[in-house]
Every structure is written in structure tokens, then in C-alpha cells.
N, C-alpha and C positions, 0 to 999 in steps of 0.2 A: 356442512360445518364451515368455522371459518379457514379461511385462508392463510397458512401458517409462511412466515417470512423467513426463508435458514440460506439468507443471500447476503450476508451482512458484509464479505471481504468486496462484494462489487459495489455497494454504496450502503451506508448506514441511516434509518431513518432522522428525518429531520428533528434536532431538540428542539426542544420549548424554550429551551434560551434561546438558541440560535433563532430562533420564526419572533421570537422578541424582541431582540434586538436588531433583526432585518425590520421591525415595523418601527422601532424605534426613529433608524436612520432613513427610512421615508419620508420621516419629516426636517431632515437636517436638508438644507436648500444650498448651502453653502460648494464651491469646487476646494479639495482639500489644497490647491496650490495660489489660491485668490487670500491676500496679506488681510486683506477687511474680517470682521466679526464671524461673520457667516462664516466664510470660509477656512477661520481657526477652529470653530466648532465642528467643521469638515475630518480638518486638520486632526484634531485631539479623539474620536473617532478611529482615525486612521494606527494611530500612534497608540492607541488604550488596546486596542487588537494584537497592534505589533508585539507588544508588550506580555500580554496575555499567551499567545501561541510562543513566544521566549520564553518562556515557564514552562509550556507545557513539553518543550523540543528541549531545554537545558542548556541556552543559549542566551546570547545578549540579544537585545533587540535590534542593535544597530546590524547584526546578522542574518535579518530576517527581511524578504526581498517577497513582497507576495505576488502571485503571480496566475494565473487562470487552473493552476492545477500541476500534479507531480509533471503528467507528460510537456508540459511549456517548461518547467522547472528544468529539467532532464534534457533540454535543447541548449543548456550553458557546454554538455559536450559537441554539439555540434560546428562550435566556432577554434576550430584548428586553429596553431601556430606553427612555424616551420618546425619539422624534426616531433612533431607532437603526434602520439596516438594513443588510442584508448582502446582498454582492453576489457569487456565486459564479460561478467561471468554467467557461465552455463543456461543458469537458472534463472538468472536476471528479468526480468517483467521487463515488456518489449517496448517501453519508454526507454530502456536503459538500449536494449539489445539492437535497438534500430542504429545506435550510435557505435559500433564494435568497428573498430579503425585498426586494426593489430599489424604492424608492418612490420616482418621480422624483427622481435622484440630482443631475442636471443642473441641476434645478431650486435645489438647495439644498446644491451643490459643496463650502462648508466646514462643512455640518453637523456637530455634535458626532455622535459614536458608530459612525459609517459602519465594517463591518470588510468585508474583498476576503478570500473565501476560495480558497484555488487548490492544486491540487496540485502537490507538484512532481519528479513520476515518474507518466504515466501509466501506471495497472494494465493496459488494455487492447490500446496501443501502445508502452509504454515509452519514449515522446517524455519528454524532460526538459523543462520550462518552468522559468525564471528569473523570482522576483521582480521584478517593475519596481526601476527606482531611484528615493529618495523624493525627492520635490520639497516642499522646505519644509517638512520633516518629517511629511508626511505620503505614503500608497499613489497615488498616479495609477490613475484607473482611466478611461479615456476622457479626459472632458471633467471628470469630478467627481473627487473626491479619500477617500481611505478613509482613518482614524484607525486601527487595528488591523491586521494582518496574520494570518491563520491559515494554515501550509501542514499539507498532508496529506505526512508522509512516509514512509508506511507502506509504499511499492513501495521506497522509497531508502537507507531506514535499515539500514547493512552492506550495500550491494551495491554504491554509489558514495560516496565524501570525503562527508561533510554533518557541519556543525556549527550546531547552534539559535544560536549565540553571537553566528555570524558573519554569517548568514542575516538578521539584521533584523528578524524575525519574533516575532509575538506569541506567539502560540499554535503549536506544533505534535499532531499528533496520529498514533498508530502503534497497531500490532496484536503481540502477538508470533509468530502464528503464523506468518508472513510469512517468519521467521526462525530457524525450531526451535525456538520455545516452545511449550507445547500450547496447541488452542484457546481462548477464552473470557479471556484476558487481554490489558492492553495499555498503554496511558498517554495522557495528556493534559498538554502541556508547556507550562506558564504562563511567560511573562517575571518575572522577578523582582520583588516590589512592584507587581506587575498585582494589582489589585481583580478579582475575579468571582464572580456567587450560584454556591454550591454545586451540584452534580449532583444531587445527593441528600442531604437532610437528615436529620438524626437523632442519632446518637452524636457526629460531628466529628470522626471519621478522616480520614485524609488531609489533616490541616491547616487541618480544616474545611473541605474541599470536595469532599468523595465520604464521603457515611455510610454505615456497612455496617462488618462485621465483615473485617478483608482475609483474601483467599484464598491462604495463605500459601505453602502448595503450586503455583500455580500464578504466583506472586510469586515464588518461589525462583526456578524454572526459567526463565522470561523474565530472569533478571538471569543467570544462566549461560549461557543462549543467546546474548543480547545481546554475553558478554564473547567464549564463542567463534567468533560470526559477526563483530565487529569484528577478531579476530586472523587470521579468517581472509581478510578483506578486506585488510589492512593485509599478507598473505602473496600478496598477487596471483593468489588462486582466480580471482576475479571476471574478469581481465583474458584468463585460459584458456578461460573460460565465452564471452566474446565473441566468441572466435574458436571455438568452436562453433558460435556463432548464425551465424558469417558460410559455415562449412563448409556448413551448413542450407539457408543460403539460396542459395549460388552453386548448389549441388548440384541447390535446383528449379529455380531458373532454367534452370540448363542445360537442361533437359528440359521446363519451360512458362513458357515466356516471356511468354506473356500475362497471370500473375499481378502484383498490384500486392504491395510489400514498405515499404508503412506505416511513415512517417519514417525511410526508409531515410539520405536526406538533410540530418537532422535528428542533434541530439545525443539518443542514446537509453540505456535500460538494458541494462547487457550480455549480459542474457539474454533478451531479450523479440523477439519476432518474430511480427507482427501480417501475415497474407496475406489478399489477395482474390482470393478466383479466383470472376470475375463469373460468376452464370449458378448458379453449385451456393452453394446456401444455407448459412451456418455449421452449423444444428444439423446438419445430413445430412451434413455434413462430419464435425462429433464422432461420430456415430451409427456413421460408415463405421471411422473411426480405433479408437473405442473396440471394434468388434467386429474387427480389425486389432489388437488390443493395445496401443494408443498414448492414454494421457489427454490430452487437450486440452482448449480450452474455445473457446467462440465469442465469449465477451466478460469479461464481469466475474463470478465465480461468484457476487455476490450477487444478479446478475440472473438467475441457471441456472434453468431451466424456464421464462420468459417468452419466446415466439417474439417477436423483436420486431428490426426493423434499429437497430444502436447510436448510437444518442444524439452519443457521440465521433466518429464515423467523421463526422455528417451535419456534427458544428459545425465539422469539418477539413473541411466543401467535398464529401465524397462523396455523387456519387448514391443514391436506392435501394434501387438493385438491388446496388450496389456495399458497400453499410452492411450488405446483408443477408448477403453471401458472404465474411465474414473469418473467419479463424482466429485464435487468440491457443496461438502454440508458447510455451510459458517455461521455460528451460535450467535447473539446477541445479548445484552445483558435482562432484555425483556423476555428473552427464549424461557418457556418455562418446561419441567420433565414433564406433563403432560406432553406438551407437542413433541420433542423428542420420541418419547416410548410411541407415540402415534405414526411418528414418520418410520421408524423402526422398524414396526408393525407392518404396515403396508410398503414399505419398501421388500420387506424381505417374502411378502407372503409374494409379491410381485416374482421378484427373483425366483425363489421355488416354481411356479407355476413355468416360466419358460426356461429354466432347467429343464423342467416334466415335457416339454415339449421339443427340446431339441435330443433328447435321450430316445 
């Protein structure tokens, strides 16, 4: 049979817009910073994208900084200033988590510089977390207080409502492939009249804050994707999609009840469903499924190939042995309940058979 796709939070197949308007800009010859014809036609390209993913994020366009992807985006924390650190949260997707600078924060609650970075759609659970509200115009974060806000919206962006505007938020950061853009492109979404060093220096593209020539082809098509992954949000795919995930899951429950269903309880992504079935390990899980014809993942694809129990599961309170046996199913809006009731199916007849075996 065919091969069923349930990997949508590690990359999203490519749209038809996006592969069209990539062939589109294979033939614009133009550099978008060269003043001649060409290169305004470069230019306006550039600027129809920026525009279009402004839409889809809830932001102005002069906010939108694109950049090779969330994790380049997500290195705006990495450029300290004195008395400056960043505190990133538990759950955090380890673009974020690689940047955790916490220098007794308590100690020093209204420091200048303090930024609280957090996601707000886990990749791995699809738990949604909520900004705090600020107190005194400033992040709450414990006992201290952060000046800056960074969310990661890169699981959120067209799959649930978000607008950068209204969020509060300093900084946002995204991928497009997430979303039917191709790989290797994305953005980094400043507040307006926010100060920050550069990414990369050199020419003073991007408004002087990512230097580099833009990759205009892969810029077209993330602002095409962007426009038709918000229509199609805004057309209630997404809302069909979670009643998938919920078909999914009543379907294994019916038939192993001993698995845990990871922020079931919780406000989560409409497509994301994170399982433990204690006792059988995630990758042997992927290993089973994948030879079963079903993609999956055990955790975050930038983690893929590190055996390791997840980081997420252990700061939500799980054991283990429990962090070591999840699954991460992620629906699409192509996912149809055939495949669902299938993977269901053979997932669980799976599980039974090496219960029968470890008993």
C-alpha cells in the first residue's frame, strides 16, 4: 500500500503555489539590490513575499527580516549586551534552548536586557503555552522580570489564529517549511523601532540586519505558501484536521488503554498527537511504523538520530522510561481517516503483540 505521511510538525509537503512561484523566480535574472530593471523586478519579488508572510504572522512588513529558517532566526539571542541574559523556557525547541543564558535573574529582577524566550506551539506535543501577562511593563518570569519577549511560532503560524501585533511580543521567529514553503527559508520578526546587531554583516540587506544576497526563489515561494496556508486556515482545514487527531486517538485508546495522550487536557495543535506507550521505546516505535509504511517521529526532527528520552516530556513531570516511549503522530490537512484508522490499526495491533511478549 502507499506510504502514509503523519510527519507534518518536522516539514510540511511542498505547495503548488510555493513550487510555482519558485519556477516563477527562476526566471527573474535580476540581484534584488542592483537600482536597474532587473534588479527592481528582483526587488518587488522580495518585497510581494515580505508582504504576504506580514499577513500571515499579523505584522507589518517592514518587521519581517527573512532569514534561512527559525534556527538562524533564533541566533538574534545569541548576540549579548552587557548585564543582558535570556532565559528560555523548559519546553522550548532547542533553537531556542541552545540560547538559555540565566545569570542569577532573582538576584537582579529589574536588570536592563533580561529577554524570556518560549514557544508558543510545542513541535513535539502541540501543547499551546500563553505568554504571561506583563506586569509593569515588563515578562514575569518567576520571581524576576524579562524586558524583551521572543516566541517561536514556527509549529503556529497557519495552523491556529496568531497575530505578532497582538501577542505582545518582541521578537517572533518561523520556518517556512512548516508550512509548504521549501526547505532552508524563513524569518525573524523584530517589533517595530526594536534596535538589534545584525545576523550577518556585510552588504545591509534586510534593512541592515541579515547581509547576504536574498534567495529570491526560495523568498517567492514562502510568501505564496504563507498566503495559501492562511486561506486555508481561515477556510477551516485546520478544524477537519483535529477531528482527525481526535478519530486517532479515541481509535487507540479503544484498543490500549494503557497509553498516555500528551496534553490531551490541555489547549493543543490541531494536528499534533504525542503518545506513550511505556515500556517500547520511541525510535523502535518509528523503526516498526516506518517499515509498516507510516512516517513518524519520536520527537523533534532536529533531534533525529540522537537516542535520547526528551528533554519536553521530562520538564512536563514524566518519568524515564516514560520520555523514552513517545511518539509524535502530526496530521496534515491531506491526512485523510482512512490513513488515520490504518495507522491506528497497526500501531496498536503492534503494541498488543509485544505486551504478549514481554508478559
Amino acid at each position: 500500500m502507499a506510504r502514509v505521511y503523519l510527519d507534518y510538525n518536522a516539514t510540511a509537503p511542498l505547495r503548488a503555489e510555493a513550487r510555482a512561484a519558485m519556477i516563477a523566480a527562476m526566471d527573474v535574472v535580476g540581484n534584488p539590490s542592483s537600482v536597474h530593471a532587473e534588479g527592481r523586478a528582483a526587488k518587488a519579488l522580495v518585497e510581494r513575499a515580505r508582504a504576504q508572510v506580514a499577513e500571515a504572522v499579523g505584522c507589518k512588513p517592514v518587521e519581517v527580516v527573512f532569514t534561512s529558517g527559525a534556527t538562524e532566526a533564533a541566533s538574534v539571542l545569541a548576540r549579548p549586551r552587557p548585564g543582558h541574559d535570556v532565559l528560555v523556557d523548559e519546553t522550548a525547541h532547542d533553537a531556542l534552548w541552545a540560547h538559555n543564558r540565566m545569570v542569577d535573574w532573582v538576584a537582579r529582577p529589574a536588570g536592563p536586557g533580561h529577554t524570556l524566550a518560549m514557544g508558543l506551539a510545542n513541535s513535539e506535543t502541540g501543547v499551546i503555552t500563553e505568554p504571561p501577562e506583563k506586569v509593569d511593563g515588563q515578562w514575569p518570569v518567576g520571581e524576576a522580570r524579562a524586558d524583551w519577549l521572543l516566541l517561536d511560532v514556527t509549529q503556529a503560524v497557519a495552523r491556529i489564529p496568531f497575530s505578532f501585533g497582538w501577542s505582545g511580543a518582541d521578537f517572533a521567529v518561523l520556518s517556512g517549511h512548516k508550512f509548504g514553503a521549501p526547505k532552508g527559508v524563513g524569518a525573524l520578526i523584530v517589533r517595530d523601532g526594536l534596535d538589534i546587531d545584525a545576523l550577518s554583516h556585510g552588504g545591509g540587506q534586510e534593512m541592515g540586519r541579515r547581509a547576504g544576497t536574498e534567495n529570491i526563489i526560495a523568498i517567492a515561494a514562502m510568501g505564496a505558501a504563507a498566503e495559501a496556508a492562511q486561506a486555508e486556515l481561515a477556510d477551516g482545514a485546520w478544524d477537519r484536521v483535529a477531528k482527525l487527531r481526535n478519530i486517532l486517538e479515541e481509535a487507540i485508546e479503544a484498543r490500549a488503554d494503557q497509553t498516555i495522550f500528551v496534553g490531551k487536557d490541555k489547549s493543543r495543535l490541531p494536528n499534533t498527537s504525542c503518545i506513550i506507550a511505556p515500556g517500547w521505546k520511541g525510535e523502535t516505535q518509528v523503526m516498526a511504523m516506518d517499515l509498516a509504511g507510516f512516517a513518524i517521529s519520536a520527537g523533534s526532527a532536529c533531534s533525529s538520530g540522537k537516542v535520547r528520552e526528551s528533554r519536553v516530556l521530562r520538564a512536563m513531570g514524566f518519568g524515564p522510561e516514560e520520555a523514552s516511549s513517545a511518539i509524535r503522530v502530526s496530521l496534515g490537512t491531506g491526512t485523510t481517516e482512512e490513513e488515520v484508522l490504518r495507522f491506528a490499526d497497526i500501531w496498536t495491533t503492534a503494541y498488543a503483540k509485544r505486551r504478549t511478549r514481554a508478559a
